[in-house]
C-alpha positions in Angstrom: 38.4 7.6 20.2 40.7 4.6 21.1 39.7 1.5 19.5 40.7 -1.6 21.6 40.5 -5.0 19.5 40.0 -8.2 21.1 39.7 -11.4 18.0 37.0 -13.5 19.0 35.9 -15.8 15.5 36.9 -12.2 13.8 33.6 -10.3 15.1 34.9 -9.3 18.4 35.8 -5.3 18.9 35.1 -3.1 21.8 35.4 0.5 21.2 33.7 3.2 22.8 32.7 7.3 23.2 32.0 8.3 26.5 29.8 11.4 26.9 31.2 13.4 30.1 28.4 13.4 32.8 29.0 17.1 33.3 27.3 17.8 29.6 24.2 15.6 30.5 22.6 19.3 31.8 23.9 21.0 27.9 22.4 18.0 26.5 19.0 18.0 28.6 18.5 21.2 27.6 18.7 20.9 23.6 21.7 23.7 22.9 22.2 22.1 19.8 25.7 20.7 20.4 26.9 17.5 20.3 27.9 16.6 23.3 31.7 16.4 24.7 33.5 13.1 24.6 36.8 12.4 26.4 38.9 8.9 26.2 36.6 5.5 27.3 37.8 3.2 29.3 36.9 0.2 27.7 38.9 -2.4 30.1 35.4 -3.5 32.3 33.5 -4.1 29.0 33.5 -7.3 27.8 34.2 -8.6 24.3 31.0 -9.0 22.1 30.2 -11.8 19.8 27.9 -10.6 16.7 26.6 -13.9 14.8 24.1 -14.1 11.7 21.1 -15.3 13.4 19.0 -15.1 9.7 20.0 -13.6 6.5 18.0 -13.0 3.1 15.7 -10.7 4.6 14.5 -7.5 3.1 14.4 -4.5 5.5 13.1 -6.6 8.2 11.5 -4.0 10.9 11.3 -6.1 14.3 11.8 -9.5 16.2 10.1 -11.1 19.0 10.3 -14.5 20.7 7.4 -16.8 20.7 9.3 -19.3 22.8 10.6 -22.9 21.8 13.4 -20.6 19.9 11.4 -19.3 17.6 10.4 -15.8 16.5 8.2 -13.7 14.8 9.8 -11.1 12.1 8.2 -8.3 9.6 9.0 -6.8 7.0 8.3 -3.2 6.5 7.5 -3.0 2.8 7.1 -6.5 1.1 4.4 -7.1 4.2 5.8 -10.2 4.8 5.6 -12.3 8.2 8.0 -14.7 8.8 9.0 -17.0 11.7 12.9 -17.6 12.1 14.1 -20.8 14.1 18.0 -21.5 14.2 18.4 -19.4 10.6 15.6 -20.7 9.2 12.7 -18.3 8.0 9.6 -19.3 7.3 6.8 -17.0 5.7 3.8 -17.2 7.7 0.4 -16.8 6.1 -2.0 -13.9 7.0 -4.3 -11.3 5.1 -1.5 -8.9 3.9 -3.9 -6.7 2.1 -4.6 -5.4 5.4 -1.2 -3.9 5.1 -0.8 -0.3 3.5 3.1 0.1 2.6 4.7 3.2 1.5 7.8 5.1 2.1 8.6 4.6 6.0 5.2 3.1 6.8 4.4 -0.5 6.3 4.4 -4.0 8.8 6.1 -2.1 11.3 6.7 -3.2 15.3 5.5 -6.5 17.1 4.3 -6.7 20.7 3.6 -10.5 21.7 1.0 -11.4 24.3 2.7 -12.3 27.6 -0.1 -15.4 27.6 1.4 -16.1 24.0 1.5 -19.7 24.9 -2.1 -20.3 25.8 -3.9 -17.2 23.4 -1.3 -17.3 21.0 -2.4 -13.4 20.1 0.1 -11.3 19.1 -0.3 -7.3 18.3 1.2 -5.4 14.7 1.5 -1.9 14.3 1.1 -1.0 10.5 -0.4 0.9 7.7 -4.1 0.5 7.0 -6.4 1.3 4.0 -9.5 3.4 4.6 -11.7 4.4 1.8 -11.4 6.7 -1.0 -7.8 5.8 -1.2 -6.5 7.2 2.2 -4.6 5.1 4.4 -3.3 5.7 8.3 -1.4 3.5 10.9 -3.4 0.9 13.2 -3.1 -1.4 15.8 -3.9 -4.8 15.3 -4.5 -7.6 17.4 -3.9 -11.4 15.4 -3.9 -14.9 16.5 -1.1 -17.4 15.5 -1.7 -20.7 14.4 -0.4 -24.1 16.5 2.0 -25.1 13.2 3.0 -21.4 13.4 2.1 -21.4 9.4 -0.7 -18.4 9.3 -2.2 -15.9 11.4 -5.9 -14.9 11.5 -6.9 -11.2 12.0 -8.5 -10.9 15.7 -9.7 -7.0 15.0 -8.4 -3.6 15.4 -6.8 -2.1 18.5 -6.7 1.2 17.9 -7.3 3.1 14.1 -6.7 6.4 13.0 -3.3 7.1 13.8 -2.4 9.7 11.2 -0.5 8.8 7.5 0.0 11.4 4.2 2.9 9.9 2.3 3.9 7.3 4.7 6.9 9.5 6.3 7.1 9.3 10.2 4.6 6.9 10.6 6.5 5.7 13.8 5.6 3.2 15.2 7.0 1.4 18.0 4.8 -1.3 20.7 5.4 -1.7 24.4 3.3 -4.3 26.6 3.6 -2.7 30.0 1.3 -4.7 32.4 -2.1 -4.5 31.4 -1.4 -1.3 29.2 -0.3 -1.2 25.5 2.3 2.0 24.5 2.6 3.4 21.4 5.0 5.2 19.5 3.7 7.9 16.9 5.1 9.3 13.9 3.8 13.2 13.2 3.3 12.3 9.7 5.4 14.9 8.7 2.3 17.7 9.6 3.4 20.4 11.7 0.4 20.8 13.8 -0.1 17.1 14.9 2.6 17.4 17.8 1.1 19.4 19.8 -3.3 18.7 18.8 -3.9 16.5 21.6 -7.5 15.6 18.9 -4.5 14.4 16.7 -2.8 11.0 18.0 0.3 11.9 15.7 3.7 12.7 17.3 2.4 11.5 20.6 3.0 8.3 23.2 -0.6 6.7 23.4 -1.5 4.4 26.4 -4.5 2.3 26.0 -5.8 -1.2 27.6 -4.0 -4.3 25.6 -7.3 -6.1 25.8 -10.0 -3.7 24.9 -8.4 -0.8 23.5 -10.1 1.8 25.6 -8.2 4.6 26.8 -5.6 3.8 30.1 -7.8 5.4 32.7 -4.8 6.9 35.1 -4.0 9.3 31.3 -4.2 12.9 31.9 -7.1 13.9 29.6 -9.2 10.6 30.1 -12.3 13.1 30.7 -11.6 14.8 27.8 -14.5 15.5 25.3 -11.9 14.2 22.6 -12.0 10.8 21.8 -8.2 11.4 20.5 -7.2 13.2 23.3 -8.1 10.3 26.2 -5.4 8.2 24.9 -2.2 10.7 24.7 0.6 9.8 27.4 3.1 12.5 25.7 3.1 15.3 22.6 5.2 17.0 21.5 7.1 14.2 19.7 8.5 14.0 15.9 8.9 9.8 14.8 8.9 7.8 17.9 10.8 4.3 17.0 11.9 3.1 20.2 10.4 2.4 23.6 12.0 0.3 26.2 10.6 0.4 30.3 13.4 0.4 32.3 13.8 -2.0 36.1 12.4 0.9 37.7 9.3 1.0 36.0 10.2 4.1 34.1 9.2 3.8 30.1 11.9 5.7 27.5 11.5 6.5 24.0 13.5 7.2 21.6 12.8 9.2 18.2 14.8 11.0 15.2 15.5 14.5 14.9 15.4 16.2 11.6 19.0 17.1 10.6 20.3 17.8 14.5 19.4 16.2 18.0 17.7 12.6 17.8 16.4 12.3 21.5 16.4 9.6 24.7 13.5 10.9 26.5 11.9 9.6 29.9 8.1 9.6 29.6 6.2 11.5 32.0 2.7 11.5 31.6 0.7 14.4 30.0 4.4 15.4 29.3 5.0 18.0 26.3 8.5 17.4 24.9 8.7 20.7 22.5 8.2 19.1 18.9 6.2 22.1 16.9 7.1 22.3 13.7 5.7 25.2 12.6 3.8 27.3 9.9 3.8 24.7 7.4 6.4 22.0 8.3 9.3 24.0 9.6 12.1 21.8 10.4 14.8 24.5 11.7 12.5 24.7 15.0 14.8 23.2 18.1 13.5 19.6 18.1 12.5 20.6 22.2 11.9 24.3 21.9 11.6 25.9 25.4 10.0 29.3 24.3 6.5 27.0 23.6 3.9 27.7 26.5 3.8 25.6 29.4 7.0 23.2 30.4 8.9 21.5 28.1 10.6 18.5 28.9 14.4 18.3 27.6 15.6 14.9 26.4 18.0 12.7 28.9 20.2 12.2 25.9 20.2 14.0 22.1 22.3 13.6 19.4 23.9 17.2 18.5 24.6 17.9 15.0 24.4 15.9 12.7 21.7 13.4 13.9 22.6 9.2 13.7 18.7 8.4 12.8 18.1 6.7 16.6 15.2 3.9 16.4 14.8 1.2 18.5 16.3 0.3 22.4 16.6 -2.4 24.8 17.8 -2.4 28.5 20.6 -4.6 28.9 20.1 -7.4 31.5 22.9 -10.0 33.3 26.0 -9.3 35.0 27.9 -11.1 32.2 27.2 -8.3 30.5 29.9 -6.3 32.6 30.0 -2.8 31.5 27.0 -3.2 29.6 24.6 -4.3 32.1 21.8 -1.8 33.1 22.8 0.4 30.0 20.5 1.3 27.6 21.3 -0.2 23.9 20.0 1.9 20.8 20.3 1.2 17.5 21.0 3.7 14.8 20.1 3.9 11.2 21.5 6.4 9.5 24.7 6.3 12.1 25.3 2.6 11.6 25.3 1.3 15.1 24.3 0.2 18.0 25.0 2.8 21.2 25.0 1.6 24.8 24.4 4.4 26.8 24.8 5.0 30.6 22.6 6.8 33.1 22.4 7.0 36.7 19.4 6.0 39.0 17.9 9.3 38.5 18.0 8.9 34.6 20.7 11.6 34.4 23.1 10.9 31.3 26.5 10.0 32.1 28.2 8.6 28.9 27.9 6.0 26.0 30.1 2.9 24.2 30.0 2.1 20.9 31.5 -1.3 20.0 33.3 -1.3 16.9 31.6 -5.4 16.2 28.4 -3.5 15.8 29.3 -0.6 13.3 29.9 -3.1 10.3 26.3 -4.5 9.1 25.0 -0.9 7.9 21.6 0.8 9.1 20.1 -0.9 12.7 17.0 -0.7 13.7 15.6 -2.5 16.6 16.9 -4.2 19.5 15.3 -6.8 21.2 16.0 -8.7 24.4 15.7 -12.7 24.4 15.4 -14.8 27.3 19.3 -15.9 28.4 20.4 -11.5 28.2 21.3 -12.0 24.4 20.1 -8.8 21.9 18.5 -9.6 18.7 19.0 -6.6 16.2 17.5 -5.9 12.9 19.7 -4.5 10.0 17.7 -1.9 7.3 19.5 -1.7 3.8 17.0 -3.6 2.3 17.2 -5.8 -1.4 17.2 -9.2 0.3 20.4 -7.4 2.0 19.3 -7.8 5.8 19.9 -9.6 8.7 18.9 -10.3 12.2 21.7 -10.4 14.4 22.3 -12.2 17.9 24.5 -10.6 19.9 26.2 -11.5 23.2 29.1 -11.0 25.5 32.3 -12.8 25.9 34.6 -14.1 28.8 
């Protein structure tokens, strides 16, 4: 890998790996290989500027815009909700005893209303308490105040999204028209992947405003109440979804030590997660000898994995290089990957910018307005950052 350094304020670096487009096919089908790289050249990607957009923050899990410059930020495990306007954070006051915490499951992914400024609703996806101790991840639906200062609880969207310990509890939010998306964790239980009466290790589509079931999923008539809202099985942690111009909706998710995946979503798709007796986790992360058709990722990590989480579609011909590639952040890999694939979602190679391998574990990207990417940094102890980054020249 050739590392190119352009001095911009000291944050500036492009770098890259490029991923041949004649291993997309090896990495499609999950061999279990990383895949090939050869020399990038970097000359048509721009320069990137990385600034500090808030610091202080402890293990902050996503950011959205409200508009007005300002944003809504959680974190995962002190449950707090904070706005952030030009650096400044404010905690915003809402019933946090709502929130079950523990291990990777807390105040996890945003989703704001589109009609934010009039309804001012905005959605969460964390842990809940249920009785008798037990706990599982939820959907909620809450209303911000006009002074931004609290948040009242407008209801459940959807319950009952599985939790033991807290580990893979997912759980990333797309608004996508009318429909809400939904990322699912397995829970680390090796038959939720593929029990459509389980929403665990799934993609879930449902109606934003009432919750019900999408009505175009493939098992809406199904006697299972579970079952009528899966869009995809066969998943392990979903953390990142991101709908591409076309219309097409991606995911991302970890693998457990080989192959993290970049998957397109096609509905009642099974994409080979089946960890199994127990919770086997030498199984192939899409294993082809299931019954039926299994779909193999557009993109996967090899061996060992990076920890993918969330994604972003880069917008805006100042972008160069950049634009129309999808960015990905990575936890345990530190950094953020754009990656390149053609109009028919076939994988052709990927850049990794040296300005954004230097702020530790990354976990979700998010678009703003002007093209910029806000990303969230995950080291915890009042350690973390969000990030605002955009290109030069």
């Amino acid at each position: 890998m050739r590392r190119t350094l352009t001095a911009v304020l000291g944050l500036v670096v492009v770098s890259a790996l490029v991923t041949a487009p004649g291993d997309a096919a090896g990495a499609a089908a999950g061999s279990g290989t990383r895949p090939a790289t050869r020399q990038a050249d970097g000359a048509r990607a721009p320069a990137l500027r990385v600034t500090v957009a808030a610091r202080g923050l402890d293990t902050p899990w996503d950011v959205k815009p409200i508009g007005k410059g300002r944003f809504l930020v959680t974190e995962r495990t002190s449950k707090r909700l904070l706005t952030m306007r030009k650096g400044v954070l404010r905690t915003v006051s809402y019933p946090s005893s709502t929130v079950w915490a523990g291990s990777e499951t807390g105040l996890m992914s945003i989703a704001v209303d589109p009609r934010f400024k009039k309804n001012r609703r905005f959605y969460t996806c964390q842990g809940g308490t249920l009785s008798g101790g037990r706990h599982d991840v939820r959907v909620m639906i809450w209303k911000l105040g006009r002074k931004n200062r609290a948040a009242t609880l407008v209801g459940p969207l959807l319950t009952g999204l599985p939790s033991t310990s807290g580990r893979h509890g997912g759980c990333r939010l797309l608004i996508s028209g009318d429909a809400m998306i939904v990322g699912t964790g397995d829970a680390a239980t090796g038959t939720n992947p593929r029990n459509l009466n389980s929403l665990g290790g799934k993609t879930l589509r449902l109606n934003r405003f009432t919750g019900a079931p999408w009505p175009k999923n493939r098992w809406i008539r199904s006697s299972s109440r579970n079952a009528r809202y899966v869009l995809t099985f066969g998943h392990r942690n979903v953390q990142g979804l991101a709908q591409r111009a076309d219309g097409t909706v991606w995911s991302v998710e970890h693998g457990p030590d080989r192959d993290d995946e970049v998957n397109v979503l096609v509905p009642g798709g099974d994409y080979g997660w089946n960890p199994v007796p127990g919770y086997n986790e030498n199984v192939p992360m899409t294993d082809q000898s299931l019954p039926g058709t299994q779909i193999g990722a557009r993109w996967r990590s090899g061996f060992p994995t990076l920890a993918t989480s969330g994604a972003a579609w880069v917008k805006g011909r100042r972008w160069g290089q950049y634009d129309g590639m999808l960015a990905v952040a990575a936890l345990k890999g530190e950094r953020l990957m754009f990656m390149r694939f053609d109009a028919g979602g076939r994988f052709s190679y990927l850049l990794t910018p040296s300005a954004l391998t230097k702020y530790g574990r990354l976990r979700s990207v998010t678009p703003v307005a002007n093209g910029d990417l806000l990303v969230t940094t995950a080291n915890g102890g009042r350690r973390d950052y969000v990030l605002r980054v955009h290109p030069l020249g």
